[in-house]
C-alpha positions in Angstrom: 99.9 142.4 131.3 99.6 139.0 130.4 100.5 136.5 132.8 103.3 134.0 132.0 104.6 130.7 133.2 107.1 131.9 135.1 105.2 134.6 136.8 103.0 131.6 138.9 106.3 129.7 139.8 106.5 131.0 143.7 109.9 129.5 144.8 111.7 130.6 141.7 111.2 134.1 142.7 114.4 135.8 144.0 115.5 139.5 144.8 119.2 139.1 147.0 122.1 138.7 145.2 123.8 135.6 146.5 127.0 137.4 145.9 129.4 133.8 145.5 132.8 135.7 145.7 132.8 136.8 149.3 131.2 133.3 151.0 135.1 133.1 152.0 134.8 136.1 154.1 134.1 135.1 157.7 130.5 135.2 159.7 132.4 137.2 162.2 133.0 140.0 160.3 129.3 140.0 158.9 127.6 139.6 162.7 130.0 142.9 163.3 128.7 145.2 160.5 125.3 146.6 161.9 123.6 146.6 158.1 123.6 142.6 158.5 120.4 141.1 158.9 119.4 137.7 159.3 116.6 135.2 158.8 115.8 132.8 161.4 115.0 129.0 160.6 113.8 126.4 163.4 112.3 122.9 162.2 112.0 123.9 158.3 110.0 126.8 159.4 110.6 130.9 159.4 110.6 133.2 161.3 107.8 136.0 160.8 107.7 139.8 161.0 105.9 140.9 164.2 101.9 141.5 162.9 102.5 140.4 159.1 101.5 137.3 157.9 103.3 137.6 154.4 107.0 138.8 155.4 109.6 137.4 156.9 111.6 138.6 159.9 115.3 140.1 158.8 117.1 141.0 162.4 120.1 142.3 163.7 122.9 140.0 164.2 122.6 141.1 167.8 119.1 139.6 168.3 120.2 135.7 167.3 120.9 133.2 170.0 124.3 131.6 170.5 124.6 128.5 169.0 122.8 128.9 165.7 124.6 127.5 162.4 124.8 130.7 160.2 124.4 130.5 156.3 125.9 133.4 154.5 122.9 133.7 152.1 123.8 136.9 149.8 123.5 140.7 150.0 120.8 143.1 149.3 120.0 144.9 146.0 120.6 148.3 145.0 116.4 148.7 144.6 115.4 147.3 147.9 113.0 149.3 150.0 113.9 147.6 153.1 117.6 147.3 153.2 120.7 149.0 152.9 122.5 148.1 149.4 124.9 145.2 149.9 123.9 144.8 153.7 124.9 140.6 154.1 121.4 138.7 154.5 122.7 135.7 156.9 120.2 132.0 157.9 120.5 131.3 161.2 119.3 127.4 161.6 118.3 126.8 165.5 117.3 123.6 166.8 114.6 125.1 169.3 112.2 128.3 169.0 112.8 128.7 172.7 114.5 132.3 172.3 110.8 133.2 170.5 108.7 132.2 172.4 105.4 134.6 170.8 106.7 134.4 167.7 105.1 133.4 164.3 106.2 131.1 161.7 106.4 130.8 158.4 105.8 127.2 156.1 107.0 127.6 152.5 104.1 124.8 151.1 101.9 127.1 152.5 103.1 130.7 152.0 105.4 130.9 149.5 103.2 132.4 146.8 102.1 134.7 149.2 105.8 136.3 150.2 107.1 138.7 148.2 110.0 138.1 145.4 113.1 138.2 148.2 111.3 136.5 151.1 110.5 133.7 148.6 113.7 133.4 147.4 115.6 133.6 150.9 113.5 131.1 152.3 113.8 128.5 149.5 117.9 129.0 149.8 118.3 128.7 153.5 115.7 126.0 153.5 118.0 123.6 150.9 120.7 124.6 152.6 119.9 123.8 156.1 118.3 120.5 154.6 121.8 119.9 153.2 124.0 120.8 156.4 121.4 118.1 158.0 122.3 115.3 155.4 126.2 115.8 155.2 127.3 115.3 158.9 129.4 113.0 157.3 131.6 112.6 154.3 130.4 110.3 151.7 133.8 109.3 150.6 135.2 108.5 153.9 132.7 108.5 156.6 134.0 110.9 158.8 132.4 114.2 160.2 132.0 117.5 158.5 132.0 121.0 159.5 130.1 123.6 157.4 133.0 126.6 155.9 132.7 128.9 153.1 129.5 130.9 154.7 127.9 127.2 154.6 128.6 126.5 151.0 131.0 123.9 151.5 131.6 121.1 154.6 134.4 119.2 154.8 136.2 117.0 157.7 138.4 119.0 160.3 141.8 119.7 159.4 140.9 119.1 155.3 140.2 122.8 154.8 141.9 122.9 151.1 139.7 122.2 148.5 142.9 120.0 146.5 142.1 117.8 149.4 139.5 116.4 147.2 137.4 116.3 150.9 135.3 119.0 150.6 131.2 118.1 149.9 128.9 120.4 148.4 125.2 120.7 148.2 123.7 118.8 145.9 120.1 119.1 144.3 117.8 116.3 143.0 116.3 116.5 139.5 112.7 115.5 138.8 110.5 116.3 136.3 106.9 117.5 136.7 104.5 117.1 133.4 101.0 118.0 132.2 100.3 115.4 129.8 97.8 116.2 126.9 95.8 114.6 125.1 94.4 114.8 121.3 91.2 116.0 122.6 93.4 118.6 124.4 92.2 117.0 127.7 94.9 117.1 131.0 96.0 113.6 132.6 95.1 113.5 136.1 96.2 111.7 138.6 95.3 110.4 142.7 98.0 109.1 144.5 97.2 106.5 146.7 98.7 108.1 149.5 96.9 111.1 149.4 92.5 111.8 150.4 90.7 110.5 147.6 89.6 113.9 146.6 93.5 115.6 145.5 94.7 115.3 142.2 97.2 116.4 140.6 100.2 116.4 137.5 102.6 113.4 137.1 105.9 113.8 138.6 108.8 111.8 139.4 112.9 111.9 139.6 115.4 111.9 137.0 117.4 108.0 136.9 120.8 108.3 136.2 122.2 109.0 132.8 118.7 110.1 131.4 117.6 113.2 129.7 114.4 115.2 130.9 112.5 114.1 128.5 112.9 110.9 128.6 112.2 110.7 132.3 108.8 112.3 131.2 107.8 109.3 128.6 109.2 106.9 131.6 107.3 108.3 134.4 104.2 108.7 132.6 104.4 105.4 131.4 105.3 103.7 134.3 102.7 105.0 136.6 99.4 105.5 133.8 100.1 103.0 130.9 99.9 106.3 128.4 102.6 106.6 126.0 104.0 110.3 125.6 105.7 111.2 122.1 106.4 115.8 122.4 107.7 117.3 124.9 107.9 121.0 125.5 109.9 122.9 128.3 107.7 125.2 130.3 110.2 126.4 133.1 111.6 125.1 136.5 111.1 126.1 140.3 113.6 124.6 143.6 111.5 122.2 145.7 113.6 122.1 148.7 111.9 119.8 150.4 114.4 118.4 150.9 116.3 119.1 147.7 114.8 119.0 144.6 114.6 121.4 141.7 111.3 120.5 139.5 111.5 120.3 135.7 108.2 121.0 134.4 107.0 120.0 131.0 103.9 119.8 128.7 104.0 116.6 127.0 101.5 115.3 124.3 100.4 111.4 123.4 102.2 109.7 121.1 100.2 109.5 117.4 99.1 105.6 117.7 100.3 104.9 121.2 98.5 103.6 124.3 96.3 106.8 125.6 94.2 104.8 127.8 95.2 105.0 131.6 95.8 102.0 133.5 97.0 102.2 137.6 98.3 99.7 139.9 96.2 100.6 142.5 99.4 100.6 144.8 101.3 104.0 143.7 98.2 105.5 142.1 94.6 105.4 143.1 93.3 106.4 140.0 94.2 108.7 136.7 91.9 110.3 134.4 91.8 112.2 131.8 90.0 116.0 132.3 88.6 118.5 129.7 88.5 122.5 130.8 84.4 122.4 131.9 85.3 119.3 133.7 88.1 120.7 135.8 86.7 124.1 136.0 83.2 122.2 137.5 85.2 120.2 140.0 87.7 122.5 141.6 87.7 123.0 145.3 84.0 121.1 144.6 84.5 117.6 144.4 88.4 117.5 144.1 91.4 119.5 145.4 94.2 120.7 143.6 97.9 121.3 144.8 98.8 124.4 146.2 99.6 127.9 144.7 103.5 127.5 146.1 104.1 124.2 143.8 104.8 124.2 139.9 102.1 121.5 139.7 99.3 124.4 139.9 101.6 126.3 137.4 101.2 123.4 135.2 97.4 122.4 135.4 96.5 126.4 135.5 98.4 127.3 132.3 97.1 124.5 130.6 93.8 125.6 131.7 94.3 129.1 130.9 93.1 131.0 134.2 93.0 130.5 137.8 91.0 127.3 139.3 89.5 127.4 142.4 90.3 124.9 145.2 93.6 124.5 147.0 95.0 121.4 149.1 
């Protein structure tokens, strides 16, 4: 079978049904029911299943230290081999690994493509949420603390529980678009951030400015940071980034007939952009240059333009 677009985005993998209508339905009565199973999360980081490198650990409510802020993340699917049908899937976020002491963990850059539909999915979920919970101590509209409810969905400052309160903050997500710019010559843009060893390259990307479309934010970002002028844009697909809270947009976008094509850097944000034919690409991969990661729609990007798997990771 014939692998599409969507089948290389890693994070937008899922297999739990996040199951909205019962988050009202207290953590108590989940840690209770012995079918419950929870993920662990300490520092952005999971935890593993003893003696394999590409699972996650689900465990007993029983086996979770005091103390830990639980995330009711969803309940299991009919047609999954490793738990009960509707068993409650819960993130526990801990400040300290300290209760796992031999333990193993898990980094989504690093291992997402490697985890399997529902680990994948979990872990990008309790990862934007956790990130959330540790941006929203305190209410934007009035400054004062919040307390997570609703299973984590939802925080709000003590004694404002009813949502006609017009106190209650929800996650939020960050839009940014992520393109593979193409040239006549059907050649990829390129480009080094400054930031980064002078041997990574990768797709433009950047966020969405207030009351802009997707595309447009394409022909901005493009422009802004290579001088080239983009005219088409095509929708490819989209994957969370929750690092801390972003979902990526990714596009293919084409030069504009009679516009600037040319790149041109400031030096400052970008080291240097380029334009790069298939043999050229294919020549330098994990050779002379270094291409993001499996986990990231970036690689999507650059390897369906290609057509076929590179070589060379970051």
């Amino acid at each position: 079978m014939t692998e599409t677009f969507e089948d290389r985005l890693s994070l937008s993998r899922s297999a739990l049904d996040r199951d909205a209508n019962n988050r009202d339905r207290p953590v108590e009565q989940d840690l209770a029911d012995p079918a419950t199973r929870v993920v662990v999360l300490v520092g952005g980081r999971a935890l593993r299943a003893p003696g394999d490198p590409v699972r996650l650990a689900y465990l007993p409510a029983a086996e979770v230290p005091e103390g830990a802020m639980l995330l009711r993340l969803g309940t299991a699917l009919p047609d999954d081999p490793q738990l009960p049908e509707g068993a409650v899937v819960l993130g526990a976020v801990l400040q300290d690994a300290d209760a796992f002491p031999d333990a193993a963990w898990s980094d989504l850059r690093l291992d997402g493509a490697a985890l399997p539909d529902r680990d994948a999915g979990v872990f990008a979920e309790l990862l934007g949420l956790a990130n959330w919970h540790a941006s929203s101590r305190f209410s934007p509209r009035t400054g004062r603390p919040t307390e997570p409810s609703r299973g984590g969905w939802v925080r709000h400052p003590a004694g404002f529980e009813a949502e006609s309160s017009g106190e209650h903050v929800f996650p939020r997500t960050d839009s940014a678009v992520i393109m593979g710019i193409v040239d006549d010559a059907d050649r990829l843009l390129l480009a080094s951030n400054a930031a980064w060893p002078e041997d990574r390259w990768s797709v433009l990307a950047g966020f969405v400015e207030p009351g802009e479309s997707f595309e447009a934010a394409v022909r901005r970002e493009t422009l802004e940071e290579t001088g080239v002028d983009v005219g088409e844009c095509t929708y490819l697909g989209s994957q969370p980034w929750p690092f801390p809270a972003s979902v990526m947009v990714g596009f293919i976008g084409r030069t504009l007939p009679g516009g600037r094509v040319e790149p041109r850097v400031d030096g400052v944000e970008i080291r240097e952009a380029r334009w790069w034919s298939r043999d050229e690409l294919a020549a330098a991969s994990g050779v002379s240059m270094r291409l993001p990661g499996r986990t990231s729609i970036a690689r999507a990007i650059i390897e369906h333009w290609y057509g076929g798997r590179l070589e060379g990771d970051w």
